[in-house]
KEKE-3310 file (N, C-alpha, C; in steps of 0.2 Angstrom, whole numbers, plus 5000, padded with zeros to 4 digits):
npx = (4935:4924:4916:4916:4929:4937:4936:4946:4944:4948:4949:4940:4943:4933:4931:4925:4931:4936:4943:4952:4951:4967:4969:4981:4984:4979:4969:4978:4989:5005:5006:4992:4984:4990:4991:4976:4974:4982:4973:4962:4966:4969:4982:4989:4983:4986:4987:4982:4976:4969:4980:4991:5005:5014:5028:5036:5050:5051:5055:5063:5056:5042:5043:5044:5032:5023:5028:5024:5012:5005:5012:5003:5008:5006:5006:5019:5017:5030:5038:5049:5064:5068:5079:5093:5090:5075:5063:5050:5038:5035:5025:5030:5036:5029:5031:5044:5052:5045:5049:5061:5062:5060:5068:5071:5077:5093:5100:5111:5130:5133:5121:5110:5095:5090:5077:5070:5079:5079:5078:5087:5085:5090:5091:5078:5073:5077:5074:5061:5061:5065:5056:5046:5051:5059:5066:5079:5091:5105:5114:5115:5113:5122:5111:5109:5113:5121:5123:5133:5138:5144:5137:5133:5116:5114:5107:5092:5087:5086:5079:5068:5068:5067:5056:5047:5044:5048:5046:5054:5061:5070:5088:5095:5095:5101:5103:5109:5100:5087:5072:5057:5037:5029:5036:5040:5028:5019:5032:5027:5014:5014:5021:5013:4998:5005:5007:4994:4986:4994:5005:5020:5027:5025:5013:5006:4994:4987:4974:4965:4950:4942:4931:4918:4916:4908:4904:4912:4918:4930:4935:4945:4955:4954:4967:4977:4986:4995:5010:5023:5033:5052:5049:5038:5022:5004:4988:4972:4957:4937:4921:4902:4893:4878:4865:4860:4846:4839:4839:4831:4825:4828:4838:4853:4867:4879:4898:4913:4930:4947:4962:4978:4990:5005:5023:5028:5017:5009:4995:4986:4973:4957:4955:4967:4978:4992:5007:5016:5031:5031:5030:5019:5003:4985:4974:4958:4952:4940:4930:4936:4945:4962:4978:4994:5011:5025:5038:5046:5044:5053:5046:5030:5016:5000:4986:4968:4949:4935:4918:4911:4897:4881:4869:4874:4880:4898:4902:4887:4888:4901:4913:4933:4949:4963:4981:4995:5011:5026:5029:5016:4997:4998:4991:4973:4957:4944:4930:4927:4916:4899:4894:4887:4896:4906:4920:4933:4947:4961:4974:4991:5009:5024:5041:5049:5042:5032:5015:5002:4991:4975:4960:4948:4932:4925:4924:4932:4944:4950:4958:4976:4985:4983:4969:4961:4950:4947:4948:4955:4964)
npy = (4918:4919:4910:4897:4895:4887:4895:4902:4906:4921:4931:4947:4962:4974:4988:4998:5011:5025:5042:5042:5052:5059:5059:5065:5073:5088:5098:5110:5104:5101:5088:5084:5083:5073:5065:5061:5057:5046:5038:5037:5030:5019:5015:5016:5016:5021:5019:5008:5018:5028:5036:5044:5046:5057:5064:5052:5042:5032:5015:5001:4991:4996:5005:4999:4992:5004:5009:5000:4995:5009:5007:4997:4984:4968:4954:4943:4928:4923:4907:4905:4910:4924:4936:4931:4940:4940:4934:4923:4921:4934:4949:4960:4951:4947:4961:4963:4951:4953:4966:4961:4950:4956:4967:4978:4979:4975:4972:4973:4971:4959:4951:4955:4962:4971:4973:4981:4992:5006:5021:5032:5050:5049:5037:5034:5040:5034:5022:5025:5028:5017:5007:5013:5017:5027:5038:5044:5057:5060:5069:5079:5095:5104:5103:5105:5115:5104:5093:5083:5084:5074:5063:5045:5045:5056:5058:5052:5061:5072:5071:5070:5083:5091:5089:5094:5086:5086:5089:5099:5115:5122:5128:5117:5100:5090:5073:5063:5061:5054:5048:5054:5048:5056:5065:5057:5051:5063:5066:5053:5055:5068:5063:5052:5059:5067:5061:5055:5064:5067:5077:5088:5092:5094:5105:5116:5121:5109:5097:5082:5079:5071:5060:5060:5049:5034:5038:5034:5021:5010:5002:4986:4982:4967:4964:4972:4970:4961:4955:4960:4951:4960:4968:4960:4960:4964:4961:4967:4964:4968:4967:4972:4957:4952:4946:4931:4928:4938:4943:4944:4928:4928:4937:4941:4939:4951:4945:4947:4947:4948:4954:4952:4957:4949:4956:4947:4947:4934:4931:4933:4925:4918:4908:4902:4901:4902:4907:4902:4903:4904:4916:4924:4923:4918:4918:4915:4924:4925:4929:4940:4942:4939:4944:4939:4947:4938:4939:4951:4955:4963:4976:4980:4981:4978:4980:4974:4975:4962:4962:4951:4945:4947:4963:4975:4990:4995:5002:5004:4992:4995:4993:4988:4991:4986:4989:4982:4983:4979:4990:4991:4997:5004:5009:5013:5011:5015:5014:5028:5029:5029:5018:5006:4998:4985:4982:4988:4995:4997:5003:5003:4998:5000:4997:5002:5000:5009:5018:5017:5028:5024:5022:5019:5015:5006:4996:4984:4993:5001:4990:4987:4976:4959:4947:4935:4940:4950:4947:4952:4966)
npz = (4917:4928:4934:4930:4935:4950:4966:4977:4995:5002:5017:5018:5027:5035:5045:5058:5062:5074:5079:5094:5109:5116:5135:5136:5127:5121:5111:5110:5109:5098:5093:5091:5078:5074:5079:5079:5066:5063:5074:5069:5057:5061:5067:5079:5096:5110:5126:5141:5149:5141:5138:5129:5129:5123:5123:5128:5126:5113:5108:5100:5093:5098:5085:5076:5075:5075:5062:5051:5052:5049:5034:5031:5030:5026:5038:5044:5055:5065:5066:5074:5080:5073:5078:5089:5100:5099:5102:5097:5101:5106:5107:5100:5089:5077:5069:5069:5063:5051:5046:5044:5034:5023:5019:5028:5040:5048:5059:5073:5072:5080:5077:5083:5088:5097:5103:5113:5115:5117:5101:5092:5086:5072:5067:5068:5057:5048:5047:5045:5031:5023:5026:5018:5007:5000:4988:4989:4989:4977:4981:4995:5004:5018:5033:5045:5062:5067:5061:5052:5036:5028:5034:5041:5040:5033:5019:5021:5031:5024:5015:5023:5027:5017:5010:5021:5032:5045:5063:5068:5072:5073:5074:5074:5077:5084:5083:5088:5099:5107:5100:5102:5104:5100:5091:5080:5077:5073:5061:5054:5052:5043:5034:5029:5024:5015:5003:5004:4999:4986:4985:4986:4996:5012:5022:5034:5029:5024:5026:5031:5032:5045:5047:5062:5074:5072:5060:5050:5041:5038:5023:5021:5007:4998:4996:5002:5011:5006:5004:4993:4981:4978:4962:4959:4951:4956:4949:4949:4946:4952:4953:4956:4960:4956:4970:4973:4980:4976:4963:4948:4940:4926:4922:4917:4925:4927:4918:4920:4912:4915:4905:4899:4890:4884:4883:4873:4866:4873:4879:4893:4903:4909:4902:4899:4913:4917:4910:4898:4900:4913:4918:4923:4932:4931:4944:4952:4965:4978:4970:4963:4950:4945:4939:4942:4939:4938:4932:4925:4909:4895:4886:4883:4892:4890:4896:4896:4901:4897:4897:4898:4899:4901:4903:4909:4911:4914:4924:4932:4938:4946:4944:4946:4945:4950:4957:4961:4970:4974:4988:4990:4986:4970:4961:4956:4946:4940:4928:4918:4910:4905:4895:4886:4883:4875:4878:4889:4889:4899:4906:4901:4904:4904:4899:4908:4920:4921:4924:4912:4908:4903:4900:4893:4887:4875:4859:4849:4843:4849:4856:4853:4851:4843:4850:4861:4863:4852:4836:4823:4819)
capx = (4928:4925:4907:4919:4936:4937:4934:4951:4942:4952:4944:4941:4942:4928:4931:4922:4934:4936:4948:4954:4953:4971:4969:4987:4983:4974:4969:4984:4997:5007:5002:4984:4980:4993:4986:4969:4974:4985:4972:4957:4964:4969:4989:4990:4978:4989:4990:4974:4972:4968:4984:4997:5011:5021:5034:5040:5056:5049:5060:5065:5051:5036:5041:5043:5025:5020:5028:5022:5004:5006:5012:4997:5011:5002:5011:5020:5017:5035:5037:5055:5066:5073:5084:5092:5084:5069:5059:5045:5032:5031:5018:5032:5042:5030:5033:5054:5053:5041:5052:5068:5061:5056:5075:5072:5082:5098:5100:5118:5134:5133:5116:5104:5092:5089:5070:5070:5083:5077:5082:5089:5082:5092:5090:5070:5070:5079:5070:5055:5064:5068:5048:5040:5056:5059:5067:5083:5092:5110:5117:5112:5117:5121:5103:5106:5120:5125:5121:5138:5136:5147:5138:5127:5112:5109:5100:5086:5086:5090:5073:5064:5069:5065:5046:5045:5041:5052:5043:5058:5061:5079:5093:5098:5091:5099:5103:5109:5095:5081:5065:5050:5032:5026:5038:5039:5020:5019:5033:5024:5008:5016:5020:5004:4994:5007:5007:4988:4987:4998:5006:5026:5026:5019:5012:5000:4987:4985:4970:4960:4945:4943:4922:4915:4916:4905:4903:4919:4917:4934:4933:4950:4954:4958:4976:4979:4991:4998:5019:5025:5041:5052:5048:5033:5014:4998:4983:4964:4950:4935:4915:4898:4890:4872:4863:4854:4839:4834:4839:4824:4830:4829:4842:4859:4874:4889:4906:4918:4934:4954:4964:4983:4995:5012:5027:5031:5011:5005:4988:4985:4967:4954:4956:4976:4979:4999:5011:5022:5037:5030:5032:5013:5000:4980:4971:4951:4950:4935:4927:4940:4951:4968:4983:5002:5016:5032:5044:5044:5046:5056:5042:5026:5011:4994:4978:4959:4942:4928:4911:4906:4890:4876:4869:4872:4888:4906:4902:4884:4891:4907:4919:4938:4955:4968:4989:5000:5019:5029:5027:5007:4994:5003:4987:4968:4957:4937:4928:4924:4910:4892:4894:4885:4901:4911:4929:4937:4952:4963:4981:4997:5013:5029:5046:5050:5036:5027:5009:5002:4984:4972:4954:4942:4927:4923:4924:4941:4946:4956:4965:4982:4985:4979:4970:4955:4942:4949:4954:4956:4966)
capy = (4918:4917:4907:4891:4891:4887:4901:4901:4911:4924:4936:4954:4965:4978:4987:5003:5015:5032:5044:5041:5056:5054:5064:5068:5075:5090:5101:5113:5101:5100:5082:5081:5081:5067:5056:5062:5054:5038:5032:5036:5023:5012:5014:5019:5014:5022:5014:5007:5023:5031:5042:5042:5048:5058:5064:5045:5038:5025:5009:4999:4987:5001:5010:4996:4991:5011:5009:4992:4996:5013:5005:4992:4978:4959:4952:4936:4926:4919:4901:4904:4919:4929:4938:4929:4940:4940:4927:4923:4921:4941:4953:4963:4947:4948:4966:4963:4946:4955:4968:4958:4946:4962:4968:4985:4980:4972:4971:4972:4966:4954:4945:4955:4966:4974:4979:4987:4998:5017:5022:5039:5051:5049:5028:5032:5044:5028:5017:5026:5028:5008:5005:5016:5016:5035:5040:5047:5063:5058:5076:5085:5103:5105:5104:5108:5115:5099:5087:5086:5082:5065:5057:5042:5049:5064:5057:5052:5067:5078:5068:5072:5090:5093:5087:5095:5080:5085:5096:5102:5121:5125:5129:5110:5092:5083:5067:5058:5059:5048:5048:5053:5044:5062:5069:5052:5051:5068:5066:5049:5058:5073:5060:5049:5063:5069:5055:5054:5069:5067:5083:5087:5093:5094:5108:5116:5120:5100:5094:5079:5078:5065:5060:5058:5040:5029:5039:5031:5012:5008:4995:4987:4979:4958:4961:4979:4968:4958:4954:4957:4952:4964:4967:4957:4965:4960:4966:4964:4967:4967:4971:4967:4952:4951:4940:4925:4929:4945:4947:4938:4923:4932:4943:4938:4943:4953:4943:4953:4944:4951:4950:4954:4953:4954:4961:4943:4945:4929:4933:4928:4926:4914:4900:4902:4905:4900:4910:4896:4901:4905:4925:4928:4919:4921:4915:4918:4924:4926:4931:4943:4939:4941:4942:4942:4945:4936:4940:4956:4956:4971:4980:4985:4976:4979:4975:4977:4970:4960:4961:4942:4944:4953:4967:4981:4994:4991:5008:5001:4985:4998:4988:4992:4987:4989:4988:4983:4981:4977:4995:4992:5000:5009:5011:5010:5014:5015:5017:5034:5033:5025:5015:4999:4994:4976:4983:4994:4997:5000:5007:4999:4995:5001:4993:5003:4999:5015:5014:5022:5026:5023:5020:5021:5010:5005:4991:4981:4998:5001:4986:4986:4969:4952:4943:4930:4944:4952:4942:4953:4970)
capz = (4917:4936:4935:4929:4939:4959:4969:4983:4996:5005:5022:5018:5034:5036:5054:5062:5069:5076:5081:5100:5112:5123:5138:5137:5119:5120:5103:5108:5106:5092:5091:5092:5074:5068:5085:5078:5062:5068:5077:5064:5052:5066:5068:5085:5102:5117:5132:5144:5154:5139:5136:5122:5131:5117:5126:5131:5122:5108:5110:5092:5092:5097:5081:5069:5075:5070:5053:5047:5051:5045:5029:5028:5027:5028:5043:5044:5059:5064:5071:5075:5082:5069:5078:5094:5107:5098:5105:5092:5105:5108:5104:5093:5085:5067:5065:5065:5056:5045:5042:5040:5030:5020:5020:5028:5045:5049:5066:5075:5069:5085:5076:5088:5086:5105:5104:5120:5117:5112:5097:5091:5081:5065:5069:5065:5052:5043:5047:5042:5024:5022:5026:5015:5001:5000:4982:4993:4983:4979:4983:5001:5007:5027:5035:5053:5061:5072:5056:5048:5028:5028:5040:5036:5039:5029:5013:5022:5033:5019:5010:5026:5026:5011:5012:5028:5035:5052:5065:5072:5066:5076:5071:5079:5075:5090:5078:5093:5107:5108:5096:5108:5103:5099:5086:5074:5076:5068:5055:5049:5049:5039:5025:5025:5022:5010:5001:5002:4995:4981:4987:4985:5002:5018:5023:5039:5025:5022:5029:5027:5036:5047:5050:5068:5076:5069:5053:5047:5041:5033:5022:5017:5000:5003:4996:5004:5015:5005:5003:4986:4982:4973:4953:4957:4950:4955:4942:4953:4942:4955:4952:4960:4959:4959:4975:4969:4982:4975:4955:4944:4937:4920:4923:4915:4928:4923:4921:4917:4912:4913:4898:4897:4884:4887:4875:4870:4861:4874:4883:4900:4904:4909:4897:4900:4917:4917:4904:4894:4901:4920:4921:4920:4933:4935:4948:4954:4973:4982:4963:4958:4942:4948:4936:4944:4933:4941:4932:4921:4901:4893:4880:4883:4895:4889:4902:4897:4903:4892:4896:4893:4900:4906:4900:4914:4910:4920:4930:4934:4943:4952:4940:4947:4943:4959:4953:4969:4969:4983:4990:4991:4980:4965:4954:4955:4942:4938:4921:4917:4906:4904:4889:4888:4878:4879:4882:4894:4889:4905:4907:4898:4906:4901:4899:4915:4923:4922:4924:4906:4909:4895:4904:4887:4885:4868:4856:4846:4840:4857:4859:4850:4847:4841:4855:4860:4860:4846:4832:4818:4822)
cpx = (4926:4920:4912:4924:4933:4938:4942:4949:4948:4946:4947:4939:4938:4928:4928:4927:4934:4942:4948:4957:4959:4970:4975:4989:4980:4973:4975:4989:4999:5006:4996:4983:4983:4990:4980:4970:4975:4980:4965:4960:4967:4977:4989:4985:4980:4988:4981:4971:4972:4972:4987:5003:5018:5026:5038:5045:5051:5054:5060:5060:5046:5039:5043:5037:5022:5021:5023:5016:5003:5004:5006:5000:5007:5010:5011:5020:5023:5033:5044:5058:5070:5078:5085:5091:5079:5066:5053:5038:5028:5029:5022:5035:5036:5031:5037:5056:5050:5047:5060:5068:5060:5062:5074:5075:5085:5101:5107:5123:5133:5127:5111:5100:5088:5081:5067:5071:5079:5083:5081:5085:5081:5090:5082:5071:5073:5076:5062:5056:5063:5060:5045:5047:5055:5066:5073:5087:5101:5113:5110:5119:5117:5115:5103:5113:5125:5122:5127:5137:5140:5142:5131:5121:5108:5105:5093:5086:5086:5082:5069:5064:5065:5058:5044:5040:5044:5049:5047:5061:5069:5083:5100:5095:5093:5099:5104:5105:5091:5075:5058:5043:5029:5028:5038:5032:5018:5023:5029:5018:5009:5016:5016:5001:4998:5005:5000:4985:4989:5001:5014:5030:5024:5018:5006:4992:4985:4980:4967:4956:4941:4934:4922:4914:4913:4905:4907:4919:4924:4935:4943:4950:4957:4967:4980:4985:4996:5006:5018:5032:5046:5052:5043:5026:5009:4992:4976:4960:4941:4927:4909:4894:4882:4868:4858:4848:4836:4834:4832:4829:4832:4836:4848:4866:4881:4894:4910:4927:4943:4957:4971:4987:5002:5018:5028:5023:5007:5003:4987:4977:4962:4955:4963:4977:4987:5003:5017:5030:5036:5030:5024:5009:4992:4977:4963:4951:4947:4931:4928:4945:4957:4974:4990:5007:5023:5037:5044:5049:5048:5049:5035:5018:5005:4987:4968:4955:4937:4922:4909:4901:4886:4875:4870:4881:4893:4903:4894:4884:4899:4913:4926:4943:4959:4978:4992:5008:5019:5030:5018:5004:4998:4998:4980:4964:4948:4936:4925:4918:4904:4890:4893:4891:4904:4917:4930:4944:4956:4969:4986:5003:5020:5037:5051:5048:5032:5020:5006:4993:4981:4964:4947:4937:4924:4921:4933:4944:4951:4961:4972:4985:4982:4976:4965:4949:4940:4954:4959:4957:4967)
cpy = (4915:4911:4898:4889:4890:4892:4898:4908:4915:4930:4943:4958:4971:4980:4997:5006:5022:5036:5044:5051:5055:5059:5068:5073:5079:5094:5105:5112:5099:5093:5079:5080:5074:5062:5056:5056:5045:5035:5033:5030:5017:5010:5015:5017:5017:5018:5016:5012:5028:5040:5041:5041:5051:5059:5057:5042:5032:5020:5006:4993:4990:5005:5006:4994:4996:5012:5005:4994:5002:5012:5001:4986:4972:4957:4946:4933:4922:4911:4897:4911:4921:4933:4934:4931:4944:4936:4927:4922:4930:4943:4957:4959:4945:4955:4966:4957:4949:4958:4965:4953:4950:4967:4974:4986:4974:4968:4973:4968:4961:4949:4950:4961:4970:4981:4980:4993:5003:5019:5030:5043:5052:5040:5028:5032:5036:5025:5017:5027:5020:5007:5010:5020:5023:5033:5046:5051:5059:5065:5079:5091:5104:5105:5108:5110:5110:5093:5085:5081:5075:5062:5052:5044:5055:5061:5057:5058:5072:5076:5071:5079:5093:5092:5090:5090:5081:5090:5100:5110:5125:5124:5121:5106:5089:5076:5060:5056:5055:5051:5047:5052:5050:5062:5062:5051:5055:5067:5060:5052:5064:5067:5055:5053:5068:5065:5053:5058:5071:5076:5079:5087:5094:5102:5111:5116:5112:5098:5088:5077:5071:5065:5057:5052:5038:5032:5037:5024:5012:5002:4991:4981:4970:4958:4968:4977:4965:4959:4955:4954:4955:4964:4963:4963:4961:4964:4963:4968:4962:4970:4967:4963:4953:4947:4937:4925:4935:4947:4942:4933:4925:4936:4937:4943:4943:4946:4947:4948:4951:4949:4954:4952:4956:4956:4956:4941:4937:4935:4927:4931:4921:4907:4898:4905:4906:4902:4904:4897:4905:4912:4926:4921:4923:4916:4919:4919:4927:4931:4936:4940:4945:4940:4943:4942:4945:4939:4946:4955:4963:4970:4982:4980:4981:4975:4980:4971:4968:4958:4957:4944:4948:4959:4976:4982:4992:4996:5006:4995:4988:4993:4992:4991:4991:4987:4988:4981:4981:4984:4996:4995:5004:5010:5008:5014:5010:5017:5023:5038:5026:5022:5009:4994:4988:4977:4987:4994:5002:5004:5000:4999:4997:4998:4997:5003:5003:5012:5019:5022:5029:5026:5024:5014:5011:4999:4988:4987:5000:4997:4987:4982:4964:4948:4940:4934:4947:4951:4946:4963:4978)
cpz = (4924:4938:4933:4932:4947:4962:4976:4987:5000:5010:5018:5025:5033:5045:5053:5067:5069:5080:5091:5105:5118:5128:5140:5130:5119:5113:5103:5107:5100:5089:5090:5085:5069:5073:5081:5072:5060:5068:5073:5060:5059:5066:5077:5091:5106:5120:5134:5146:5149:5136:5129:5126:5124:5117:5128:5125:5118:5109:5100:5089:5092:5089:5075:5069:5071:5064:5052:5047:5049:5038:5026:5026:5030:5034:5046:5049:5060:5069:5074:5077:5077:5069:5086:5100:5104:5098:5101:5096:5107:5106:5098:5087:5077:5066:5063:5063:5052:5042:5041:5035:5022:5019:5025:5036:5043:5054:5066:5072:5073:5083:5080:5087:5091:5104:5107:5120:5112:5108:5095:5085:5074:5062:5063:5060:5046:5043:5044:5035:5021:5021:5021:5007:4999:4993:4986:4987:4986:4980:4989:5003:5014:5029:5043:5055:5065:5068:5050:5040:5028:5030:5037:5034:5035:5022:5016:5027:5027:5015:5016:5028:5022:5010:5017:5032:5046:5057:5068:5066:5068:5073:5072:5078:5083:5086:5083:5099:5104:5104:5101:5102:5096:5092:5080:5073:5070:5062:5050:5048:5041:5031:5022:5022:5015:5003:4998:4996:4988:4981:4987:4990:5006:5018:5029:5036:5022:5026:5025:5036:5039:5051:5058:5070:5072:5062:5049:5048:5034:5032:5017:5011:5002:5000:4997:5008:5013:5003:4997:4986:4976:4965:4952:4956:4952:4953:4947:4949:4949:4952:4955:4956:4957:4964:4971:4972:4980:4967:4953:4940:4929:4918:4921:4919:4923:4925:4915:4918:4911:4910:4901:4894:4885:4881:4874:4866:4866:4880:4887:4902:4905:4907:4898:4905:4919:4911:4902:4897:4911:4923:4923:4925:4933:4940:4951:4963:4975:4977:4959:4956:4946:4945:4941:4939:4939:4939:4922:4916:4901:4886:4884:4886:4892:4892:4898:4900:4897:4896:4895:4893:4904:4901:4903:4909:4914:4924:4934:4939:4948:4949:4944:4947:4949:4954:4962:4966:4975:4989:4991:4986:4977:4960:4958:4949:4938:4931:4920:4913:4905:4899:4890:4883:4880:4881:4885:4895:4895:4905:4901:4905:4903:4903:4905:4919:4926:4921:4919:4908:4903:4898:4900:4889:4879:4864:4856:4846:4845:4857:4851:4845:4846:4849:4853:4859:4853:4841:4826:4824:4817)
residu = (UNK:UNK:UNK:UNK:UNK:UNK:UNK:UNK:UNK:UNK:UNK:UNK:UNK:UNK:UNK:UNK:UNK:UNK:UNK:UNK:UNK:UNK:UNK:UNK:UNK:UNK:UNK:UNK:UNK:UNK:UNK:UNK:UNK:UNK:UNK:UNK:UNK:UNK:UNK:UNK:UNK:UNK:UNK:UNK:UNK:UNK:UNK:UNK:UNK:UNK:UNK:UNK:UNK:UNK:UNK:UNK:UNK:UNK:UNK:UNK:UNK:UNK:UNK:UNK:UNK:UNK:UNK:UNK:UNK:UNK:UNK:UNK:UNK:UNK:UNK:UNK:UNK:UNK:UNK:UNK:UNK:UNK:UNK:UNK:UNK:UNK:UNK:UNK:UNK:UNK:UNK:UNK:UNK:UNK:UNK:UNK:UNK:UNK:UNK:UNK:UNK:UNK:UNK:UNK:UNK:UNK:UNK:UNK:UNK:UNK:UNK:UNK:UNK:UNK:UNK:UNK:UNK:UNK:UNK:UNK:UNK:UNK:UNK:UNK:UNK:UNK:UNK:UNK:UNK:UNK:UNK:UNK:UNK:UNK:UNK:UNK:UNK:UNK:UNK:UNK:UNK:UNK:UNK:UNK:UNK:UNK:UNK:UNK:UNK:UNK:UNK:UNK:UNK:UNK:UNK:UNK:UNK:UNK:UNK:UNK:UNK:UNK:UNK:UNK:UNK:UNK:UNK:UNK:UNK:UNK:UNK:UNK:UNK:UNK:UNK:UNK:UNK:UNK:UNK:UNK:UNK:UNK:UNK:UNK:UNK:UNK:UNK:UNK:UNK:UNK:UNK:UNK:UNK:UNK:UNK:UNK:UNK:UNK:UNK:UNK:UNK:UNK:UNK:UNK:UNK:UNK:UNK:UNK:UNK:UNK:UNK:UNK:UNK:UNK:UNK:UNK:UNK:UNK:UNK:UNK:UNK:UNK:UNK:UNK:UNK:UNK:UNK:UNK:UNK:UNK:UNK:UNK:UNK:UNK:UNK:UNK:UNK:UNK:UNK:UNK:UNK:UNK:UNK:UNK:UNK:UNK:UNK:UNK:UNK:UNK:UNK:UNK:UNK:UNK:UNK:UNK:UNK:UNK:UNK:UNK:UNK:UNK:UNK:UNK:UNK:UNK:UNK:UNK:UNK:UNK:UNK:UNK:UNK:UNK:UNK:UNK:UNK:UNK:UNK:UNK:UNK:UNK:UNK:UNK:UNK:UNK:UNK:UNK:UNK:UNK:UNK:UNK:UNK:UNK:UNK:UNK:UNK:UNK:UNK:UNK:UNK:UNK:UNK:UNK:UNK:UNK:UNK:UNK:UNK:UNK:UNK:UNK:UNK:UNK:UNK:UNK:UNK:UNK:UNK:UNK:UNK:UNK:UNK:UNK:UNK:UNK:UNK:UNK:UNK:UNK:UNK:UNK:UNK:UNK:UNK:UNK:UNK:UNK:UNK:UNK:UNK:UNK:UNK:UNK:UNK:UNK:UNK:UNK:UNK:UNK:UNK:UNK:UNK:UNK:UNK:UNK:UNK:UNK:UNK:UNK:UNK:UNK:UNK:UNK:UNK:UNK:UNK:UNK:UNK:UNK:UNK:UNK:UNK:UNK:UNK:UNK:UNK)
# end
């Protein structure tokens, strides 16, 4: 019940951006509509004099900067060098402590991790795999005819094949040259938009329609950034308040409390924000109800919301529950119907951590088991 705990505020970033005209990008180039993209959500800036330059060698620092923000990963600031010629003071040393911190590099057997040096075009595509945790197939068929099937490489080239994620259409990949700005631009764009999409693979009919400068105010979520650590969940039940200078005093504000019960039958919620044996925390931040579960139970999670107070509906106040893992958002999820009811029963949780979606609004009759809202089952 948020109107009782201490409020731990956290910044939400709201920013006004627009896709970047590069003068080295013109519409005919096979790059204009992933730049257009890129630099709509704000991956990408080019250089001062307003180019891109696609054709130029990426080096190993510029294109873990391009993943990471890609990804939306929250970005650790170091206070040490991570790698010994990565100097913690430079502009790229949190994107490669981020991601070593985050396993998805290693650096040289020699300790170093040379993010100068340009890297190859098989180097990326991995790299781009590692960041964005690709579901690698264990069986690949020859892809290219200078890509020989042993070699470490082909899983994830073999995953980005297969998505057509690659722009390259010859009869030749080139595994060993240098990864130009251009062509990794586009394949990450291929798999944002795929991804976006929920699309199996990419395709030239894939649009998404990018609005006019200012007409695009993206507003990001306060934990769109946030690290998990693996096997960890965090549950955000978020809705609006009402401002104290404009409701009548009369008016009784929504609070809308998160309940979860976990397979060992203990509910975490409000009055119990610490599960007995530590797997299970909530915490209120900046007036959203925030459960995380640390360390996941084998059986069956069960998440809904109650209605303390107020008399407005969940979908009237924009009620809306967010699911992150350590891959970034993996669920959201609004009420779908206009019932002035007290429960909304959201999704469950499965003992493989499938997301089961429920998203009824009703009475007790929905919940499963025994809890504080509902005592009698």
């Amino acid at each position: 019940m948020k109107k009782i705990l201490p409020l731990i505020l956290v910044l939400s970033i709201s920013t006004s951006v627009f896709a970047k005209d590069f003068s080295d990008v013109r519409e005919s180039s096979p790059y204009f509509n992933a730049t257009q993209y890129l630099s709509q959500i704000g991956v990408i800036n080019g250089y001062s004099d307003g180019t891109f330059k696609p054709y130029n060698e990426i080096n190993r620092a510029e294109l873990l900067k391009l993943l990471i923000e890609g990804a939306g990963i929250s970005i650790q600031t170091p206070s040490s060098n991570c790698f010994p010629d990565t100097p913690y003071n430079q502009w790229y040393s949190p994107y490669i402590c981020t991601a070593k911190t985050l396993g998805f590099i290693n650096g040289y057997p020699d300790g170093t991790f040379k993010p100068a040096q340009k890297i190859n075009k098989v180097e990326a595509i991995k790299m781009l795999g590692e960041v964005y945790s690709w579901q690698l197939p264990k069986t690949s068929t020859p892809l290219y005819d200078d890509t020989p099937i042993n070699q470490w490489y082909i899983p994830y080239l073999s995953y980005a094949k297969t998505k057509n994620l690659l722009p390259e259409s010859g009869a030749e990949y080139k595994p060993e040259s240098n990864m130009i700005r251009g062509s990794i631009s586009e394949t990450l764009y291929r798999y944002l938009i795929t991804k976006e999409l929920d699309e199996k693979m990419y395709s030239e009919d894939l649009k998404i329609d990018l609005p006019e400068e200012t007409d695009l105010k993206i507003s990001k979520t306060k934990f769109q950034n946030t690290v998990l650590a693996p096997g960890e969940i965090k549950i955000v039940l978020s809705w609006d308040t009402p401002d104290p200078n404009t409701e009548e005093e009369t008016e009784i504000p929504v609070d809308l409390d998160a309940h979860l019960i976990q397979p060992n039958d203990e509910e975490i919620y409000f009055a119990k924000k610490i599960s007995s044996n530590v797997d299970s925390l909530m915490e209120i931040i900046d007036g959203d109800e925030v459960i995380n579960i640390r360390n996941y139970q084998d059986g069956t999670y069960e998440y809904f919301v109650n209605n303390f107070a107020g008399e407005q509906s969940f979908t009237s106040v924009n009620a809306k529950v967010e699911i992150y893992d350590q891959n970034g958002l993996a669920g959201i999820f609004y009420p779908e119907e206009e019932w002035e009811n007290k429960l909304w029963e959201v999704f469950e949780l499965s003992e493989d951590r499938e997301i089961i979606e429920i998203n009824k609004i009703g009475n007790c009759e929905l919940i499963t088991k025994i809890t504080v809202v509902c005592p009698e089952i």
